[in-house]
Phi, psi and omega in degrees: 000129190218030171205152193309156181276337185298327169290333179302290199309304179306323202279272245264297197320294189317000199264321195278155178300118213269139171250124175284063202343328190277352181274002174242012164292311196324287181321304170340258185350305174305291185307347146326302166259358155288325187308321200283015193268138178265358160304340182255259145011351191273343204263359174224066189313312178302322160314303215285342135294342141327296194320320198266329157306318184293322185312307185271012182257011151313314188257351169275356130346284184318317186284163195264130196215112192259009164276328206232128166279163225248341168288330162268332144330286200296348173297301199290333189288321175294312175315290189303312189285341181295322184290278184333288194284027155260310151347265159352303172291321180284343142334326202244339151301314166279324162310346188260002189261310190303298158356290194324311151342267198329309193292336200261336183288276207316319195295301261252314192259350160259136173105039167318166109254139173236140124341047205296169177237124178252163186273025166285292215163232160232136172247126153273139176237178174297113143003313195258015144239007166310129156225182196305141178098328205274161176261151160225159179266120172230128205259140164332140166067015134303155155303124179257121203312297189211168198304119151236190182237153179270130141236038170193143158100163170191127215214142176278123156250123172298093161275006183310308155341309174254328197269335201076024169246128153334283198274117181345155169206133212302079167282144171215149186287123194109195152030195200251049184216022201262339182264139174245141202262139190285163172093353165281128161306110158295140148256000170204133186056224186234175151198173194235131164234169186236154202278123188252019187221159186244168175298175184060359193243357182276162166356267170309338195282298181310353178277299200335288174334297175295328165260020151258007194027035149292344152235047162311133161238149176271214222215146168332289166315298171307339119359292165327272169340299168305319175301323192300323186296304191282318170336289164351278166290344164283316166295336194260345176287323178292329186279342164309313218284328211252332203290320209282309171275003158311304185293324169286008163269334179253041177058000166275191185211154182239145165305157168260020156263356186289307196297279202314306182293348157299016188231326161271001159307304188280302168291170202303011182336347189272283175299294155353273189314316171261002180309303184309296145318334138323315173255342171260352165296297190323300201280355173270324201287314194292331202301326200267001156267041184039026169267125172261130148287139178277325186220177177283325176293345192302295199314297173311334182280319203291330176296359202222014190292176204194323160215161195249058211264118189237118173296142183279336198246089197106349151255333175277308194265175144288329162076025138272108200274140185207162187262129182285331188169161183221162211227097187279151170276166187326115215071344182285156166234146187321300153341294162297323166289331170296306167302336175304307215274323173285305176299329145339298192271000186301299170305347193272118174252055134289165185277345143296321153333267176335292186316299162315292177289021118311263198325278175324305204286344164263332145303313190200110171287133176212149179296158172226164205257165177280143165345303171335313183258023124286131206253095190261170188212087168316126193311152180206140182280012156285308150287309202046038185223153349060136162185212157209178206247121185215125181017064175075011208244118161261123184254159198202154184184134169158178183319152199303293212264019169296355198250306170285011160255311096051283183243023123098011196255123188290160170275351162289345182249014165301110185309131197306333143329284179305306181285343152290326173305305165339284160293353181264335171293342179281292176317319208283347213046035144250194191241124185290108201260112152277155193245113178200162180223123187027041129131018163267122178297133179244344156172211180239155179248143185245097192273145177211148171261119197268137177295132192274132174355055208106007176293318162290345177277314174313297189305352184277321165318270119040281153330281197332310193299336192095043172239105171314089205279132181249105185243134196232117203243146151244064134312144117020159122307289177011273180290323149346281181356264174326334185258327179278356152287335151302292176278006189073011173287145169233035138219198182235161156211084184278157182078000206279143180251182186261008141229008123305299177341307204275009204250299197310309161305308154334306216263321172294287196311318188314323194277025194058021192267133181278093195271146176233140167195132205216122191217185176207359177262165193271343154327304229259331224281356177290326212285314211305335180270337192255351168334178177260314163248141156226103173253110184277136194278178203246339200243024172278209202259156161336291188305300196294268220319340188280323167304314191283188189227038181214231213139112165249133150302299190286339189061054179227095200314316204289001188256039179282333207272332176297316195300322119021257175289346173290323185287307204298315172283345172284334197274312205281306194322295178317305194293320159332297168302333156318313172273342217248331180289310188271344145320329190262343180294309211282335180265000170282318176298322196254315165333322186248343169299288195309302177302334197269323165251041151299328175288314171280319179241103156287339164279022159283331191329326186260028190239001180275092190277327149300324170082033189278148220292321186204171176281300171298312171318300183305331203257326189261020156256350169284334190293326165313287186304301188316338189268333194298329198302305185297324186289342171318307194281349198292313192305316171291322184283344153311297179297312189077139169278130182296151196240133201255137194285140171166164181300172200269355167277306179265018181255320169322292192288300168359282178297318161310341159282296214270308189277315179308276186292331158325309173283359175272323175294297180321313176312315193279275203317296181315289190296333172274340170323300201283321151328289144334298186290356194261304183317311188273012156260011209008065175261018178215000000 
């Protein structure tokens, strides 16, 4: 990776397959009026009372009203039936961003076969009769059927089907790469994988599945919400209920299409309609940042995370050690060492190697001889030294004192030069390589684990939000030390075992605290199940997948920090809107009260501050606004409101500025607009 990861992210967005919106209306719309089954509808108790208003004020059309003309009923009753089904409709547009997915995943996964293996030999079947435990064989330019572990074998695999990356990537029997995702291409050799799923339970089933939010659950907050809601709509149903003898004390009388359609004004209808959309918008943004979450609380924990627990190596790091610099001893000249150190290094095809023979090649261009004519002698952990044999000149590189044992030299007579460039390269938590050509030392190579771009900013971000970053190493302290000063975290957990890990997290939560941990290992997989979020890398070991309570597609450790700012923003998105439905309920009550008993208590008259034209006016321009509001509103509630780095106080007054009095003013400014346009339209 060689650009800040929030551009990396952005980079990987531009890449997934763009959804046309206008090709999810038709369907939207349709799902629009299946949404009105009130078996569907029971999951937004605030719809399903519109709904039954609209019903009965539908049936109060028929009835004959010399108070309410039956022209204006229906005006109200058609509004109100408008209000649901847009409600409806922004459900079904953000469940249909999902879909598309979804739909393009299936095209992908029918008519699979695998190759099972039996004690015969192999048999091929159908993909959807494989179940867990069974083995298969999969050959280059095969599908490999479904999520398993390699145990045998080693193969380049095309995850682009799932992840959109091009480029292939290494699975093997063992070690934390062992895993495959079903529906990847081998494009090279075989591997015997063993089957970890039964159907419908694999990777691809749970992303389908999730971005059709057929096992969508709601989220604790939401839960909330809801209570807060139906709270809601009970005060205010009493309080409509009361409105009726009040008029009957002063001899008036108010209608009951006036009473229903004044009870969905008030309640909470705005935040009703999108709470639902809101939330599957939330669970599409990770899909389309290739993470599948198991549950909807995973997305709600990440918004409310408090620490940040990150592995260095590869999240933090690059997790390639690369060279920073070389140093000659005493008498050596920058040339020769630099030729020592590239020839050393040609042959080594680690990515520490390579990085070496990058450098010198940009520092001193020296002619090179071809692979051919090199005799290489391959790093071994015995030896710990790597180099090659080149027309009788023998070259070496490796740990300090495996190269001084190496050409016979004690560490006491390494020059004294050299030996503080050593230690200061060691103290700093890099590694130090020495260098010598046929048994003469020529100096040191300076390997560093490089910090990734923009890593510090994020974290600097982050801070703002109150969110505490924790970077977890089995490093040295030393060497922690150093990288964690660097990349800008602000602790360490050097030295870490899978109980230090799991003690460390314990330990945030006993203080109340939400801990995010992000891992690939099967050592990870005690903390990744007790995090509050744990996100397991997809080409990692079972056991972390199993644990955790998130899946990256992509295996990019940073982008636990988007999912993250994804939560954070579904949480702010609710609250916003939140604040803005009921701020816009309470100016819709003294906005529409006053014009509505001015005929019965004419000294409400100076409280019609609007000055609106009639009591049918009043009720069906509130009726207007409330349903247009929502269509308004759906591109935010789709989209989210962004979350800006500052304190939870001033993320407060924010909103309280901008949507709280925003909701107070619009409703006065909306309804009389429409008030005025209805009059001049004599639709009053």
């Amino acid at each position: 990776m060689n650009m800040p990861m929030s551009k990396a992210v952005v980079a990987k967005a531009s890449e997934q397959p763009k959804t046309n919106l206008s090709a999810l209306w038709r369907p939207a719309l349709m799902q629009a009026f299946v949404k009105l089954d009130p078996r569907q509808l029971h999951r937004a108790p605030v719809m399903l009372v519109v709904e039954l208003t609209a019903i009965l004020t539908t049936v109060l059309c028929f009835i004959p009203d010399s108070a309410v003309p039956t022209f204006v009923a229906a005006q109200i009753a058609l509004w109100l039936w408008f209000t649901v089904l847009f409600a409806n409709f922004a459900e079904a547009l953000a469940e249909g961003r999902g879909k598309a997915r979804a739909d393009s995943l299936k095209a992908g996964s029918e008519g699979l076969s695998a190759r099972r293996q039996t004690a015969a030999g192999f048999e091929v079947i159908p993909a959807t009769r494989l179940r867990k435990g069974d083995v298969v064989r999969v050959a280059a330019g095969e599908m490999i059927p479904g999520d398993g572990e390699v145990i045998e074998g080693i193969a380049a695999v095309n995850e682009a089907a799932i992840t959109g990356e091009s480029a292939p990537v290494i699975r093997e029997s063992g070690g934390d790469r062992s895993a495959v995702t079903g529906n990847t291409r081998l494009v090279s050799d075989w591997l015997l994988v063993r089957i970890t799923s039964n159907p419908g339970e694999s990777t691809l089933d749970r992303m389908i599945a999730l971005v059709e939010g057929a096992k969508r659950q709601k989220t604790p907050n939401e839960v909330a919400l809801d209570i807060l809601l139906i709270g809601l709509t009970l005060i205010f149903l009493l309080v409509v209920v009361t409105l009726q003898p009040f008029a009957h004390f002063a001899n008036g009388n108010l209608p009951l299409v006036f009473l229903v359609a004044l009870l969905v004004t008030l309640i909470p209808t705005t935040i009703g309609g999108l709470l639902s959309a809101i939330g599957i918008a939330g669970m599409d943004r990770l899909v389309r940042l290739n993470v599948i979450a198991k549950s909807g609380r995973a997305v709600e924990a990440a918004g409310d995370v408090h620490v940040l627990m990150l592995d260095k190596t590869g999240t933090i790091t690059f997790g390639n050690r690369r060279c920073a610099a070389v140093h000659a001893a005493p008498g050596v000249s920058a040339r020769e060492l630099a030729e020592g150190a590239l020839f050393a290094s040609l042959a080594d095809d680690t990515a520490e190697g390579k990085s070496i023979v990058e450098y010198l090649r940009g520092l001193h261009p020296l002619p090179e001889p071809g692979l051919e004519s090199l005799t290489a002698v391959p790093f071994s952990a015995e030896t710990r030294l790597s180099g090659v044999d080149y027309q009788g000149r023998i070259y070496r590189k490796g740990a300090v004192d495996s190269l001084l044992d190496f050409i016979g030299m004690p560490r006491s007579e390494l020059p004294s030069a050299l030996a503080r460039e050593v230690d200061r390269i060691a103290q700093s938590g890099g590694t130090p390589l020495l260098v010598c050509a046929d048994g003469r030392l020529l100096g040191v190579i300076h390997l560093k684990d490089v910090v990734k771009p923009g890593i510090r900013e994020r974290f600097a971000e982050l801070r703002k939000l109150g969110i505490r970053t924790v970077m977890v190493t089995g490093d040295n302290p030393l060497t922690a030390a150093a990288i964690a000063a660097e990349a800008g975290v602000d602790d360490v957990l050097a030295e870490a075992t899978p109980e230090k890990k799991l003690a460390r997290i314990r330990h945030e939560q006993n203080d109340g605290r939400l801990v995010a941990m992000c891992g690939d290992g099967a050592n990870d997989a005690p903390a990744l199940a007790q995090a509050d979020v744990g996100m397991a890398m997809n080409d990692g070991t079972q056991a972390a997948r199993e644990a955790a309570n998130m899946v990256d597609l992509d295996s990019d450790p940073t982008k636990l920090l988007d999912v993250v700012q994804i939560g954070k923003e579904l949480l702010v998105t609710r609250g916003a809107l939140t604040t803005f439905s009921i701020a816009n309920d309470v100016a819709k009550y003294f906005a529409i009260l006053p014009a509505l008993f001015a005929s019965i208590y004419p000294q409400l008259g100076v409280l019609n501050v609007m000055h609106l034209s009639s009591p049918q006016s009043a009720i069906l321009s509130a009726i207007v606004f409330n349903a247009l509001i929502i269509v308004v509103l759906i591109p935010l509630a789709l989209r989210g409101v962004r979350v800006q780095a500052a304190s939870a106080a001033a993320l407060l007054r924010r909103n309280l500025l901008i949507y709280g009095l925003g909701g107070i003013v619009v409703p006065f400014v909306g309804i009389k607009m429409i008030d005025m346009l209805l009059k001049a339209l004599g639709l009053v």
